[in-house]
ZABA-631314 format. One record per residue (C-alpha): residue number from 1; x, y, z. Coordinates in pm, 1 decimal. Layout:
N
PT   pos         c1         c2         c3
PT   NUM          X          Y          Z
...
! end
This chain:
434
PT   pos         c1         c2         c3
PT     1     8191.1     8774.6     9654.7
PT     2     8137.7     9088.6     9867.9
PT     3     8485.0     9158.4    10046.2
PT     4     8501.1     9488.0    10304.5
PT     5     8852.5     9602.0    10335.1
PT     6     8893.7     9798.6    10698.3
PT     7     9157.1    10008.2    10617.2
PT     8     9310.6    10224.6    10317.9
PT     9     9673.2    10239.6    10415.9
PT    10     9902.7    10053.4    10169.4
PT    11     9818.5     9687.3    10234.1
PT    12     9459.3     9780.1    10261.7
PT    13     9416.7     9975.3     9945.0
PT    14     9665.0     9738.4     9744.5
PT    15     9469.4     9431.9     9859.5
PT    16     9118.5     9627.2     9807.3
PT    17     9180.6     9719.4     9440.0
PT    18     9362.0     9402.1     9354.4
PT    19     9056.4     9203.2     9466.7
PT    20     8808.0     9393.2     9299.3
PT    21     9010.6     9307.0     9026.8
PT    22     8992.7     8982.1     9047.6
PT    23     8571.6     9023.0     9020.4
PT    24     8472.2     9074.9     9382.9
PT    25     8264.1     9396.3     9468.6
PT    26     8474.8     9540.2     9766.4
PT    27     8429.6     9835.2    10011.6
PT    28     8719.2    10006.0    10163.0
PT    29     8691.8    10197.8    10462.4
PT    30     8875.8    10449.8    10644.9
PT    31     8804.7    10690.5    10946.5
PT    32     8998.4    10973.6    10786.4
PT    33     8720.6    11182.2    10601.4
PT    34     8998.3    11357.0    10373.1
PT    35     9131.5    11019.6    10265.4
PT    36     8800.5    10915.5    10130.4
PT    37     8732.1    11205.6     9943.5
PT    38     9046.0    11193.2     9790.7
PT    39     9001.1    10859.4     9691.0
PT    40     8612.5    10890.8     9574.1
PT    41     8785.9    11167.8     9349.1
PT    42     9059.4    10888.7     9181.8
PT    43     9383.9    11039.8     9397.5
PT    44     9577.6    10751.8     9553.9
PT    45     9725.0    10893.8     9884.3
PT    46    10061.4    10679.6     9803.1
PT    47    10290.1    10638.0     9547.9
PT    48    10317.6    10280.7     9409.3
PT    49    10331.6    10151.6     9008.7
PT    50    10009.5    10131.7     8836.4
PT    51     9773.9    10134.0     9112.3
PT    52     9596.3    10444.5     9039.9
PT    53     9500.3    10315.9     8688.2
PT    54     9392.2     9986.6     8841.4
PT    55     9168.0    10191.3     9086.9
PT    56     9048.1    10358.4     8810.8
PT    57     8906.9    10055.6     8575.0
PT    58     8740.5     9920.3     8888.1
PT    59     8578.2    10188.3     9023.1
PT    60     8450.4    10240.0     8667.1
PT    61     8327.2     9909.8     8670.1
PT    62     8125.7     9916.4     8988.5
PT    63     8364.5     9665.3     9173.8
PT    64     8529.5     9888.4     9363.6
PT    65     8395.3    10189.5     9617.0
PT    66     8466.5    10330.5     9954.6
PT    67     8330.1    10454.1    10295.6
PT    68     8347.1    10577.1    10615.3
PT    69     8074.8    10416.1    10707.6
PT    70     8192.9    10044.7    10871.0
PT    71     7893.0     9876.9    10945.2
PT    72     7762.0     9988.9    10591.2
PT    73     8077.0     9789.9    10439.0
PT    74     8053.0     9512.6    10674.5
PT    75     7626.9     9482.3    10619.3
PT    76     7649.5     9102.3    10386.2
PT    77     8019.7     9081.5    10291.2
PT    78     8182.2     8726.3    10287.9
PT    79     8503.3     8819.2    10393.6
PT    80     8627.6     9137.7    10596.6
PT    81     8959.2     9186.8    10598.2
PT    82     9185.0     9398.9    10832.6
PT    83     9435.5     9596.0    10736.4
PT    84     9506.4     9870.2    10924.3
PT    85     9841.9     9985.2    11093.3
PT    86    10034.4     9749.0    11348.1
PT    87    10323.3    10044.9    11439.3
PT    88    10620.7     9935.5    11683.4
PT    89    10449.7    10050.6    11996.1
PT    90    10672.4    10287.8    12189.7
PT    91    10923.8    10171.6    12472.3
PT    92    10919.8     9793.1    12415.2
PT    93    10914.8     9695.0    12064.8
PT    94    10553.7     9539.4    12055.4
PT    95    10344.6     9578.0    11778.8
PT    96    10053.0     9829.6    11871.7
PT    97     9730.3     9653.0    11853.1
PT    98     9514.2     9904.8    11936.7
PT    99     9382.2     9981.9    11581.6
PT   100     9352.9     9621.4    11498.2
PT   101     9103.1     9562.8    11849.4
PT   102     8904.9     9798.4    11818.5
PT   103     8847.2     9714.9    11420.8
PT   104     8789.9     9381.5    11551.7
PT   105     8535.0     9500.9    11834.4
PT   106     8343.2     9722.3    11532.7
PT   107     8300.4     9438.1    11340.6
PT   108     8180.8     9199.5    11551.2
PT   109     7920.9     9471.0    11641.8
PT   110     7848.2     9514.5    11250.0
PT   111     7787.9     9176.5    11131.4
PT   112     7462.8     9082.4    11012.9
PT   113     7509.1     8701.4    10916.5
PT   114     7845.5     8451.3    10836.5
PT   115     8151.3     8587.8    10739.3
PT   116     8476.1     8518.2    10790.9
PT   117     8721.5     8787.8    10953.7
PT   118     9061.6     8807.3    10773.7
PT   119     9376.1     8959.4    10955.3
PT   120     9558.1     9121.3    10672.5
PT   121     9788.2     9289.3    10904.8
PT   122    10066.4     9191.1    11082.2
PT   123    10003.0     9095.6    11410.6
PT   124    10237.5     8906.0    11683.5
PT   125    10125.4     8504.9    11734.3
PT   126     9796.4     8459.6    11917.3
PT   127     9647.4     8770.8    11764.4
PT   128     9396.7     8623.7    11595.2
PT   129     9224.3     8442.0    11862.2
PT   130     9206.8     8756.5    12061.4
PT   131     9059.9     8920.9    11744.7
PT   132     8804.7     8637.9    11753.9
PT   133     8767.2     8751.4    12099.4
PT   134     8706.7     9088.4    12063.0
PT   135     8435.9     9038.8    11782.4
PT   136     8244.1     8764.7    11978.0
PT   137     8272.4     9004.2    12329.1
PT   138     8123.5     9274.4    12133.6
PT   139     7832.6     9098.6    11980.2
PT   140     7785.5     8740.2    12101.7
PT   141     7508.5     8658.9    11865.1
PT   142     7779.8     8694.6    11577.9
PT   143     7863.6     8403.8    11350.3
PT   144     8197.2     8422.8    11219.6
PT   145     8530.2     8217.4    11176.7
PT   146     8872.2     8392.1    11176.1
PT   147     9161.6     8368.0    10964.2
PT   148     9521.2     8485.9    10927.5
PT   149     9653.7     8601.5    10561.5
PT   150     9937.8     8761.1    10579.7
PT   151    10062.1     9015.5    10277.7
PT   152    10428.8     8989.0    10125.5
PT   153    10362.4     9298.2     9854.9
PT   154    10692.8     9453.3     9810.8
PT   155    10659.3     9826.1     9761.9
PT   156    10723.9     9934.9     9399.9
PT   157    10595.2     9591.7     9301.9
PT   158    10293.9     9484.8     9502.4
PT   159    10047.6     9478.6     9206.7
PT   160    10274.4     9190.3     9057.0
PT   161    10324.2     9062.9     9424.8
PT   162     9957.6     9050.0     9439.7
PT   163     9820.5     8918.0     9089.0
PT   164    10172.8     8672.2     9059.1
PT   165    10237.6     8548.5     9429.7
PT   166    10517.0     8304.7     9552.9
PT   167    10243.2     8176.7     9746.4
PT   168     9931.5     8290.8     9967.4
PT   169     9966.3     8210.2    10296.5
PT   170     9587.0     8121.0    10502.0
PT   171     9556.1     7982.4    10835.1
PT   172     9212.1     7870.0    10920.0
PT   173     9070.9     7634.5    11182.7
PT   174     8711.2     7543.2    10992.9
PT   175     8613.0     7367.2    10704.6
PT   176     8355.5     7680.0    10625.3
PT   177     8656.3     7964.1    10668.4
PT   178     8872.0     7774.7    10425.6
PT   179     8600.8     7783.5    10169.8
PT   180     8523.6     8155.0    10207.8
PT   181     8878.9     8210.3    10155.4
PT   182     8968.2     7948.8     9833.0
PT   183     8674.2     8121.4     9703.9
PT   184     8831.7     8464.7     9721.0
PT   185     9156.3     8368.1     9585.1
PT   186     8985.6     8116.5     9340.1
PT   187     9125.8     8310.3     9035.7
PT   188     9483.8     8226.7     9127.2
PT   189     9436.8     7924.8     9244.5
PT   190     9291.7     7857.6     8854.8
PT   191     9639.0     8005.6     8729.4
PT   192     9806.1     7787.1     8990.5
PT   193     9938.6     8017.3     9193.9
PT   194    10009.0     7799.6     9530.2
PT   195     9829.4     7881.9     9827.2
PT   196     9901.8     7759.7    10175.8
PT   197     9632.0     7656.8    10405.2
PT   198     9790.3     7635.0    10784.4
PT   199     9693.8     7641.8    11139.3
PT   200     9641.0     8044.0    11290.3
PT   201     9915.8     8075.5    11472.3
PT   202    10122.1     7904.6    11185.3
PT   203    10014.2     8137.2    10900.2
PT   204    10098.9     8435.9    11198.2
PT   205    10472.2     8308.4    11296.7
PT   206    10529.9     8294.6    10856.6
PT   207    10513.5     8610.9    10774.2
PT   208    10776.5     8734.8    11076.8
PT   209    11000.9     8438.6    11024.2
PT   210    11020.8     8539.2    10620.8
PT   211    11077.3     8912.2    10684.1
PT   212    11357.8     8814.8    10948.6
PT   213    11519.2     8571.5    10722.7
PT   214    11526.9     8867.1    10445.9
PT   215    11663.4     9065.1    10707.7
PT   216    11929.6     8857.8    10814.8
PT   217    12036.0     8811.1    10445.1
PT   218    12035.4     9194.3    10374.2
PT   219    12235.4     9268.5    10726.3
PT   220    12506.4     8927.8    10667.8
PT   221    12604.2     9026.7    10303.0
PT   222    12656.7     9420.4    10435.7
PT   223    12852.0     9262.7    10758.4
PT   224    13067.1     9054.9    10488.4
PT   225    13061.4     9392.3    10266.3
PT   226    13281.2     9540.6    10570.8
PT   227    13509.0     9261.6    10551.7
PT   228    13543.7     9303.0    10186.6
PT   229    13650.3     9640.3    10210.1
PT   230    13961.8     9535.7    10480.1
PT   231    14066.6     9229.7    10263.3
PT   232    14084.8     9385.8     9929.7
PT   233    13781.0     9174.0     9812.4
PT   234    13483.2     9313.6     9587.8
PT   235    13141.4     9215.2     9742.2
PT   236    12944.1     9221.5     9452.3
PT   237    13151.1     8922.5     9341.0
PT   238    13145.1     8782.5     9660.5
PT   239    12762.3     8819.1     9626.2
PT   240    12772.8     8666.6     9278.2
PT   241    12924.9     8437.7     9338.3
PT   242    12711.3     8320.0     9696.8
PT   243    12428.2     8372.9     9500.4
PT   244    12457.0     8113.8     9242.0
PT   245    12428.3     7866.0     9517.9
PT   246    12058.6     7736.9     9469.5
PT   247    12048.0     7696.0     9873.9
PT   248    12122.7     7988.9     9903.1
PT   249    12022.2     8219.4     9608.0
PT   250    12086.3     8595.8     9462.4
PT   251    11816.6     8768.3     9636.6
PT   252    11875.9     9045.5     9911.7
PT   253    12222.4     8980.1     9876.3
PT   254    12331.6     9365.5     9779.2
PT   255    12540.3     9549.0     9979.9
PT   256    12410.8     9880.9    10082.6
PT   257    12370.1    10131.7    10372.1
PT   258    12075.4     9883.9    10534.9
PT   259    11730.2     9794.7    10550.6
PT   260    11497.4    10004.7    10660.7
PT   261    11097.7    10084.6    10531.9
PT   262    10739.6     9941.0    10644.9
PT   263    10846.2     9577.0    10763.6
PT   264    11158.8     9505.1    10811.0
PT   265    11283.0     9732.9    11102.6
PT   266    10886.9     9663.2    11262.9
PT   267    10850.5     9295.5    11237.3
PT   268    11253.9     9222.9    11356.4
PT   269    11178.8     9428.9    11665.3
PT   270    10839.2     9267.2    11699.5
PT   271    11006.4     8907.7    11628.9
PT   272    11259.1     8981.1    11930.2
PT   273    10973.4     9074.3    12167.0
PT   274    10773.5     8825.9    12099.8
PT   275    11052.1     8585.3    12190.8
PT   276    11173.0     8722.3    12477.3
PT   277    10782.8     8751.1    12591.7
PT   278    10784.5     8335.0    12544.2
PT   279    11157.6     8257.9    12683.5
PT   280    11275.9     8211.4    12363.6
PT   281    11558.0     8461.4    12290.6
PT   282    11546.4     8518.8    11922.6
PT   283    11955.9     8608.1    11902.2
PT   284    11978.9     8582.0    11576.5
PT   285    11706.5     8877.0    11513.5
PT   286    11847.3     9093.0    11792.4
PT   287    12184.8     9094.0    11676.0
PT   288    12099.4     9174.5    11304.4
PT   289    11898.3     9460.0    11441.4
PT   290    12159.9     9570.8    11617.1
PT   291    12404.7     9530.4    11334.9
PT   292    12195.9     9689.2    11101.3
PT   293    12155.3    10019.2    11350.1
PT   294    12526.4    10007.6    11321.3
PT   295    12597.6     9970.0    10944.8
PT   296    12399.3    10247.3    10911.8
PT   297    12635.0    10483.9    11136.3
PT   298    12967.0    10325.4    10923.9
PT   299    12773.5    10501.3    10637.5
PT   300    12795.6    10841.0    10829.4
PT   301    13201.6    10783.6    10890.2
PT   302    13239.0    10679.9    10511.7
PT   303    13099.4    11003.8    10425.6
PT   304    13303.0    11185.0    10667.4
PT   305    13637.5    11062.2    10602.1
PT   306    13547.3    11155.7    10223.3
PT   307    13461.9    11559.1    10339.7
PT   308    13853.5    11482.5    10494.2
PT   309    13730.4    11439.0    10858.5
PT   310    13492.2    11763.1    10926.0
PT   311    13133.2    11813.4    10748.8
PT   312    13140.7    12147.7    10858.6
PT   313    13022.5    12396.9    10608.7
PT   314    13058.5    12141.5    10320.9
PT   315    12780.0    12127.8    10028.7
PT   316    12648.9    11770.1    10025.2
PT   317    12401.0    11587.7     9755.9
PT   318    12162.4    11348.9     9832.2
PT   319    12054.8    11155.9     9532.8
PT   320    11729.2    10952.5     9684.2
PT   321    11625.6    10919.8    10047.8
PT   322    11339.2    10680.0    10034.7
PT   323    11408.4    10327.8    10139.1
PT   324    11380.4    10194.7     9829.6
PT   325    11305.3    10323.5     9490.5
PT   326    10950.2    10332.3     9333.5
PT   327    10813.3    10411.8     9681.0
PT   328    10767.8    10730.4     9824.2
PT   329    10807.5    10573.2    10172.2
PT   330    10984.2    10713.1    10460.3
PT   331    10964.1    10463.4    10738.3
PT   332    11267.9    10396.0    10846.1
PT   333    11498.8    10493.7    10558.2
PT   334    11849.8    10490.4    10620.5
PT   335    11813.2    10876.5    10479.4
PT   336    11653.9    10942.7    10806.6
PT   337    11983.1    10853.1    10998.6
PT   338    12224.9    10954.7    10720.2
PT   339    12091.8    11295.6    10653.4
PT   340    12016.3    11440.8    10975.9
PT   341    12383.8    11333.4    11143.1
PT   342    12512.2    11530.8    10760.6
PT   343    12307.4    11871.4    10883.0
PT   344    12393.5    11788.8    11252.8
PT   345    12783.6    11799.8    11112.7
PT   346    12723.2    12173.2    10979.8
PT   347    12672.6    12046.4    10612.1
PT   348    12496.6    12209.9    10380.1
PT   349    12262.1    11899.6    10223.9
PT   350    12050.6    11911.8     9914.1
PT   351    11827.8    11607.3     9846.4
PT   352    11719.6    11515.1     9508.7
PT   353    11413.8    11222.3     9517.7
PT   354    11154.8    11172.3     9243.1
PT   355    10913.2    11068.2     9511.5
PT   356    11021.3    11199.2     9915.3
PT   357    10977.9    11492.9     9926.0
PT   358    10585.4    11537.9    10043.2
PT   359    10664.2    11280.7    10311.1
PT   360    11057.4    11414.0    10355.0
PT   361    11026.0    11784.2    10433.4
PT   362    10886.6    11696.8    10761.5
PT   363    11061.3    11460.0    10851.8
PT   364    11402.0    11567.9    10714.4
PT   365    11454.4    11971.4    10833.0
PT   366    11737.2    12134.9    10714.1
PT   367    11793.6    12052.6    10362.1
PT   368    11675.5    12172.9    10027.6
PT   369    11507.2    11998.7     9738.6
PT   370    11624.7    12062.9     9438.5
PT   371    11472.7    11866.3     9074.6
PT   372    11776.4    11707.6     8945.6
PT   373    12135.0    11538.1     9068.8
PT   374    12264.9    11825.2     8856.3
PT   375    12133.9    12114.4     9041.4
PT   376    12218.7    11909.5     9363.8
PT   377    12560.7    11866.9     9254.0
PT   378    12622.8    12274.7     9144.5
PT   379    12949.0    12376.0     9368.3
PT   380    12914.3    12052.9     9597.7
PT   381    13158.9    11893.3     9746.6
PT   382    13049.1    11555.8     9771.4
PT   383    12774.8    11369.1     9627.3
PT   384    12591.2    11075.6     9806.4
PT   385    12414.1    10799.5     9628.6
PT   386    12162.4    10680.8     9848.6
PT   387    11892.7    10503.1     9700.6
PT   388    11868.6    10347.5     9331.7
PT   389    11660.0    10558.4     9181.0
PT   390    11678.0    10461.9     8796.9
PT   391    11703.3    10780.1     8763.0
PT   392    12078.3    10784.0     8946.6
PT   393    12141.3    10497.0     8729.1
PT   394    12264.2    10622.0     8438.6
PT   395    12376.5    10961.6     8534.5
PT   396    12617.9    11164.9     8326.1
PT   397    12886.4    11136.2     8543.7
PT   398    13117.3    11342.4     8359.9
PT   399    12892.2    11644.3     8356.6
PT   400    12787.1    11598.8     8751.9
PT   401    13189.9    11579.6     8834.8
PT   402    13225.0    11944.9     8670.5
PT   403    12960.9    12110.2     8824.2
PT   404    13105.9    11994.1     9192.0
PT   405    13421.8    12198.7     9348.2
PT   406    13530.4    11885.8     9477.5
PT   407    13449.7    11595.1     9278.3
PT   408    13367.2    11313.3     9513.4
PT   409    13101.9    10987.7     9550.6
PT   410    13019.7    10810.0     9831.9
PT   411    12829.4    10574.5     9603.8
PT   412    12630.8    10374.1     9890.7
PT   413    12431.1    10138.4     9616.4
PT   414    12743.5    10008.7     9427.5
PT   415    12604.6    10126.4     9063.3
PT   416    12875.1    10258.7     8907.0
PT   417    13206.0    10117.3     8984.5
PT   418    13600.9    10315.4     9057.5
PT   419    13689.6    10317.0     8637.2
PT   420    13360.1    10473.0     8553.1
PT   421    13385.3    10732.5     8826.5
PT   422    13769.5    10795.7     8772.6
PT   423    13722.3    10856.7     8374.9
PT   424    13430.4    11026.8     8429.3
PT   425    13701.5    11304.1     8649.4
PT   426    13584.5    11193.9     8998.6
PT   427    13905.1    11242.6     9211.9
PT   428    13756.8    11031.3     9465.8
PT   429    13495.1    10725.8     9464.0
PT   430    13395.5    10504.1     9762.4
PT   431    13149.4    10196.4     9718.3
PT   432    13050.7     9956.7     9988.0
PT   433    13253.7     9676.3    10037.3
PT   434    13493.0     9723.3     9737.8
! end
């Protein structure tokens, strides 16, 4: 099948090379003229496991190319997909549909037979039928059917995510849309992978429902976390031992300083809007929004107490500040509220992270980089483990406690544990809720 791809952000380059994989020739297109240079010479603008190989084998192969040119990539294909950027639109929570529109209005304009437009992004219920809209307002003589697939690609794992799904969500309204799209996922249907054929607005409400239920989980196990810490319980056998519970299972259930990256913090805040929009408070949502904003600021007073009440002209290291490992993703990192109220305190803050730091300079002033937890933890007083890095799993604790004047972790991941720090000659070791 011919598939264009509008958009080479991560969905949209993830979804583009992982379809070409699967056999289909596929055009991805972008407005930025740098991007598409960069990526006509083999450089992937992000950082995520594998993909540049991937990108590689199928450009080699002729499966795989990309454009600036929209109506070029749009000229025959099957299926176009959107997948460009739905950011938390300023003052009120929505998502911004602006870049989705006008893709939609291009598109409609670029057609030159069938093909089914795919929302890949993720867009508030109803979207679709306005991008139907758009398409048909902008050329009426277009033939087309819509359809909603949302993405669920972890970052640091979407190839997997991709080739191995839990299940592919589709929402179509015609018998000709649904076989478009069974024929572009036909080689995981073959391997049995389920897929989920739904109404639009069903296959829209799915993917924000999922990311607020991960949400929820992430934000209740760090609320219980808190209580662990008062009670003289251990949350990560309180979280073992929740976990085991089929209904209720281990994932997202690890304490830490909160969520934060590409979805979560968006699609909450997009979730509560959209409710309140229909008269249907979502409560749940705005509260664990709200408790996550404020889990992140108990980090801050964890770290504070542990630099004995003042962070004034204390040497601090950061070991990670991207929201997750194996990303180099910024959005909405609990890094970007830690490490700025650290500098703000008259800290001195070094940040160690194998993969911030072209996205972090900018966005975190004030700090240094340094290469390794060592270097960060020369004459420190206190070092702050902040995202699990595997690299900051298996540190040589003994050798980063001598290098520090004060030997202290705020260890905000719960890897290592009070024995290992205490042997290791840490005088002081704080976890989250233990």
């Amino acid at each position: 099948m011919k598939i264009a791809m509008i958009g080479t952000g991560y969905v949209g380059l993830v979804s583009g090379v992982c379809f070409s994989d699967f056999g289909h020739e596929v055009i991805c297109v972008d407005k930025d003229p740098g991007k598409i240079e960069r990526l006509r010479a083999g450089e992937v603008p992000i950082f995520e496991p594998g993909l540049e190989a991937l990108m590689a084998k199928n450009v080699s192969a002729g499966r795989l190319s990309f454009t600036l040119d929209l109506a070029e990539a749009v000229a025959g294909a099957d299926a176009v997909f959107i997948a460009v950027g739905t950011p938390t639109r300023r003052g009120d929570g929505h998502a911004d549909l602006t870049y989705v529109m006008a893709a939609a209005e291009e598109i409609g304009r670029a057609l030159t037979g069938y093909a089914v437009i795919v929302t890949k992004s993720t867009v508030p219920v109803g979207t679709n039928r306005k991008v139907a809209e758009a398409a048909a307002a902008a050329n009426p003589d277009a033939k087309f059917d819509v359809a909603s697939n949302p993405e669920f690609l972890r970052e640091g794992a979407a190839i997997d995510d991709f080739m191995r799904p839990d299940r592919v969500v589709v929402g179509v309204e015609s018998k000709r849309a649904r076989k478009v799209m069974a024929d572009v996922y036909r080689p995981l249907f073959l391997r049995e992978f389920p897929v989920v054929y739904t109404g639009l607005e069903s296959a829209e409400m799915i993917k924000y429902a999922a990311n607020a239920f991960l949400a929820t989980k992430i934000t209740f196990i760090n609320e219980i976390a808190a209580l662990c810490e008062k009670v003289g319980a251990d949350i990560k056998d309180v979280s073992k031992g929740m976990g085991m519970d089929g209904r209720i299972g281990n994932k997202f259930l690890h304490a830490g300083p909160g969520y934060g990256g590409s979805c979560f913090p968006k699609d909450t805040m997009a979730l509560a809007r959209i409710g309140q929009d229909h008269a249907v408070p979502m409560q749940i949502t705005e509260t664990v929004i709200k408790v996550n904003n404020e889990i992140k600021r108990r980090m801050i007073d964890k770290i504070v107490d542990l630099c004995d009440g003042s962070l004034n002209g204390k040497t601090i290291a950061v070991l990670g500040v991207t929201f997750k490992p194996n990303t180099d993703d910024m959005r909405d990192a609990p890094s970007l509220t830690i490490v700025p109220a650290l500098v703000g305190g008259g800290a001195k803050v070094r940040v160690v992270d194998p993969q911030g730091q072209r996205e972090g300079e900018a966005l975190l002033p004030g700090v240094k980089w340094v290469d390794s937890p060592y270097q960060a933890a020369h004459g420190a007083d206190l070092v702050v483990l902040l995202t699990e890095w595997n690299e900051f799993r298996a540190l040589d604790l003994s050798k980063l406690a001598k290098k520090m004047v004060t030997p202290r972790m705020a260890d905000l991941r719960n890897i290592y544990s009070l024995e290992e720090a205490t042997e290791a000659g840490f005088e002081t070791y704080v976890a989250v809720g233990r």
